[in-house]
N, C-alpha and C positions, 0 to 999 in steps of 0.2 A: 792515513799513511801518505806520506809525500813520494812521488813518481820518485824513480831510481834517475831521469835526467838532472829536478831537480833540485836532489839532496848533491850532486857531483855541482852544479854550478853554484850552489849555497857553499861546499866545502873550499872549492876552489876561492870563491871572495874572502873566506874565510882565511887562507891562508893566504891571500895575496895583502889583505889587509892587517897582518899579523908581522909582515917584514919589518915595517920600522918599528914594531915597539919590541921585537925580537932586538933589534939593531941596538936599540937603547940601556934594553938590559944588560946585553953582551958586554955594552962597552960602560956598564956601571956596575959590573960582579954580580948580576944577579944569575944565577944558571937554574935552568930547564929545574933541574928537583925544586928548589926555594920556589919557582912560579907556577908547577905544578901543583906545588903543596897549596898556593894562595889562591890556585885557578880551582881546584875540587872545594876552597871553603866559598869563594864567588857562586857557584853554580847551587850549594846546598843553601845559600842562604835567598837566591832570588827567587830558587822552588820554593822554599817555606813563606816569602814575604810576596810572592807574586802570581803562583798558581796554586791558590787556594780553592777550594770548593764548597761555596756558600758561605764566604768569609772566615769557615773553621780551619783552622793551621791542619795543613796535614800530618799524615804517621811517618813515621820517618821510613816504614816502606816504600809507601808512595814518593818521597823524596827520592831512596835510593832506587825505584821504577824512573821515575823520569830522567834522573841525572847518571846512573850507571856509578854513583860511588858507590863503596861498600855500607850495609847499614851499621855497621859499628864505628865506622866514621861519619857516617849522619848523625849520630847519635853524639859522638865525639865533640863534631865541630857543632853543632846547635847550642850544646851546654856553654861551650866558650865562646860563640860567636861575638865580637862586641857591635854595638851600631854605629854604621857609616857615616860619617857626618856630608851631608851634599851640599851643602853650605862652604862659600868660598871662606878662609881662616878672618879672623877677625881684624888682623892688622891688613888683609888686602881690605877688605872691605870698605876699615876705615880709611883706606886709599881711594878708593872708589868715592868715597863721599864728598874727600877733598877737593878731588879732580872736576869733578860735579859741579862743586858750587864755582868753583877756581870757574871753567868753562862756559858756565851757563848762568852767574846770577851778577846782578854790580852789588858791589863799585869793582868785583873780581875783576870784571871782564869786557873788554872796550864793547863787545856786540858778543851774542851769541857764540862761540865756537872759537872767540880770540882772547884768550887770558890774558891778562896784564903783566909785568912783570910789577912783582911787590917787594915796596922795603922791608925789610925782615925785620927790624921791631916795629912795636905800635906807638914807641915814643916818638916814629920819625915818621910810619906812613897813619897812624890814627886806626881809622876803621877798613882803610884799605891798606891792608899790611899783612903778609904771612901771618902773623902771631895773630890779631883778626880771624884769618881765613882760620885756623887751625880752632880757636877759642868757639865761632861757629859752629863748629861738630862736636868738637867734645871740651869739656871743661876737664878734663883728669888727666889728659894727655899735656904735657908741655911742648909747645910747639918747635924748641928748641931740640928735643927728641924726635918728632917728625923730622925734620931739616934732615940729621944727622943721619938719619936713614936714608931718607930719598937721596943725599949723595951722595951714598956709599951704594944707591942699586940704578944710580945715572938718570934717574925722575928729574931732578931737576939741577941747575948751574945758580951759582952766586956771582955778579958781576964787582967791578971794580966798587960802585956807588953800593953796595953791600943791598941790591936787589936779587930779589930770587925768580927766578926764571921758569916757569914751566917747558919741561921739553917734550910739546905733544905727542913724538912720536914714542915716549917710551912710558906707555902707558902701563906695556908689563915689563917689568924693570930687564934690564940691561946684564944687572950682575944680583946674585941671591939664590942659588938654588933654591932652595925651600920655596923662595915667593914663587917662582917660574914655575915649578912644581905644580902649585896649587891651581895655577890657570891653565899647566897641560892639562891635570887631571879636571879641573871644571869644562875648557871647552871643548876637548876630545869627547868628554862623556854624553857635551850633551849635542853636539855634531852626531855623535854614533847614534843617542836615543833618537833622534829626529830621521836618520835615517834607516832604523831598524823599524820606528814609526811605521813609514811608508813602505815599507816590505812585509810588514804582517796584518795592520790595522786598517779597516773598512773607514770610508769617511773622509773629512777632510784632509789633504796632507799637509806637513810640514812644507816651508819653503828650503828649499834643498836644489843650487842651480852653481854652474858650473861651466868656466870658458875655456874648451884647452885645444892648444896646440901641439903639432910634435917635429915643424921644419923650417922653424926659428933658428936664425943667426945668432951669436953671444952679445951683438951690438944690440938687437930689435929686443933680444931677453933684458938689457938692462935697461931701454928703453920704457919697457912695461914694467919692470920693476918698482922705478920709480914713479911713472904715473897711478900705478898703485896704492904705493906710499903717500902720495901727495894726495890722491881724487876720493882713494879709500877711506884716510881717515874723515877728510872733509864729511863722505857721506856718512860712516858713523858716530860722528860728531852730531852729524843732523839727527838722528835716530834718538841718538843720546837724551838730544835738547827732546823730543818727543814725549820721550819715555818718560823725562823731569817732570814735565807739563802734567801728563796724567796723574804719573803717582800723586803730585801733590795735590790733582782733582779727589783722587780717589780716599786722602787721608780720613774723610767724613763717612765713608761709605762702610755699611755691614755687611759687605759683599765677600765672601770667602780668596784669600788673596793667591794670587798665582804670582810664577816669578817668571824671566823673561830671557834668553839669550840671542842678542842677533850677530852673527860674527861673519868674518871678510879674510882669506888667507891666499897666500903665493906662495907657489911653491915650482921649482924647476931640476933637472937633470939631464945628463946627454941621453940621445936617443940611439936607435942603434947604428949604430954606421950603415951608411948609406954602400952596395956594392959598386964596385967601377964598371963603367958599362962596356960591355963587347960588342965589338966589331962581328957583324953577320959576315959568314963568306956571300 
């Protein structure tokens, strides 16, 4: 049984980190019943897929013992439950792979971490040309369809000389619900599990680090903004090139494979007003 202190400082995080995605539903019609409904199928499905005993799924008693559903809705939601895909959609993906080789391989990319800008056919840039870069990944895709997308979600710009430009900083697009979607739900989830990690689990922790302030001027907040934007992606650029290196170590290997998140965010708001100070008699 966990101390009555703290199960109150566990509820308390609980519902401090619960604001903004309260914030998000509210402001995209989702209400309290609809997330309720989706929050008792969440709960029934991580008891049956995550505390198992001796790898046998449990009774849907035992489901409705730990999670306080009713059992006729354990029973309910188990029959139609579908499976989660944890996997980012497949058009990010093949986003990811673009960006990749765009970043990190030639004739892409002058050095490491500085992509080229490329002629968009291959009759004018050869094998350094968008239509290259795109034919690289995948042969079924027409590269003419990639373009079309990435400037309609602000990835990249077309200049006058009909080069296409990577625009590093927007790696998760600009405009596309759906795509931006898929990278709240990827890196929120796995931010959370790394640091649920280290809240429950013995052993090594997750890296999980954090620099904050709270009596910053508006000039010194845009100050670091930007050095953010500018020094952050550099370093996860460097990361990136890392991660390339290995995986394509690793292609040969029988080694069971793991995946990988490492992420960098800012985030700001006013603090409380500060009161005016009195005069002592």
């Amino acid at each position: 049984m966990q101390s009555p202190t703290l199960a109150a400082s566990l509820l308390n995080a609980l519902r401090h980190v619960m604001r903004p995605l309260v914030r998000l539903m509210l402001r995209k019609g989702v209400t309290y019943t609809v997330f309720a409904d989706l929050l008792k199928d969440v709960f029934v499905d991580v008891a049956d897929r995550e505390f198992r005993l001796d790898d046998k799924p449990p009774s849907d008693s035992r489901i409705s013992l730990l999670t306080g559903v009713h059992r006729k809705d354990v029973r309910r939601l188990r029959a139609t439950t579908d499976i989660i895909a944890s996997a980012l959609p497949e058009s990010v993906t093949l986003g990811a792979q673009l960006v990749n080789l765009w970043t990190n391989s030639m004739p892409f990319c002058k050095r490491s971490g500085r992509p080229r800008p490329l002629p968009r056919l291959a009759s004018v840039g050869g094998d350094c040309s968008f239509d290259a870069l795109v034919a690289n990944v995948s042969k079924d895709i027409r590269a003419r369809v990639v373009l079309d997308e990435w400037l309609r979600l602000g990835i990249v710009r077309v200049d006058e000389q009909d080069c296409v430009h990577l625009e590093t900083q927007a790696f998760v697009p600009q405009k596309g619900f759906e795509e931006k979607t898929a990278y709240f739900s990827h890196n929120l989830h796995d931010h959370a599990s790394a640091a649920v990690h280290n809240l429950t689990v013995e052993g090594s922790a997750f890296f999980e680090r954090s620099v904050h302030y709270d009596m910053l001027a508006p000039a010194s907040v845009d100050e670091l903004r930007e050095a953010v934007a500018n020094e952050g992606m550099q370093v996860l650029l460097g990361f990136n090139r890392i991660a390339a290196e290995l995986e394509s170590h690793d292609v040969s290997s029988s080694e069971p494979r793991q995946r990988i998140t490492v992420g960098l965010y800012f985030y700001t708001e006013p603090t409380a007003p500060i009161p005016p100070a009195t005069n002592q008699p």
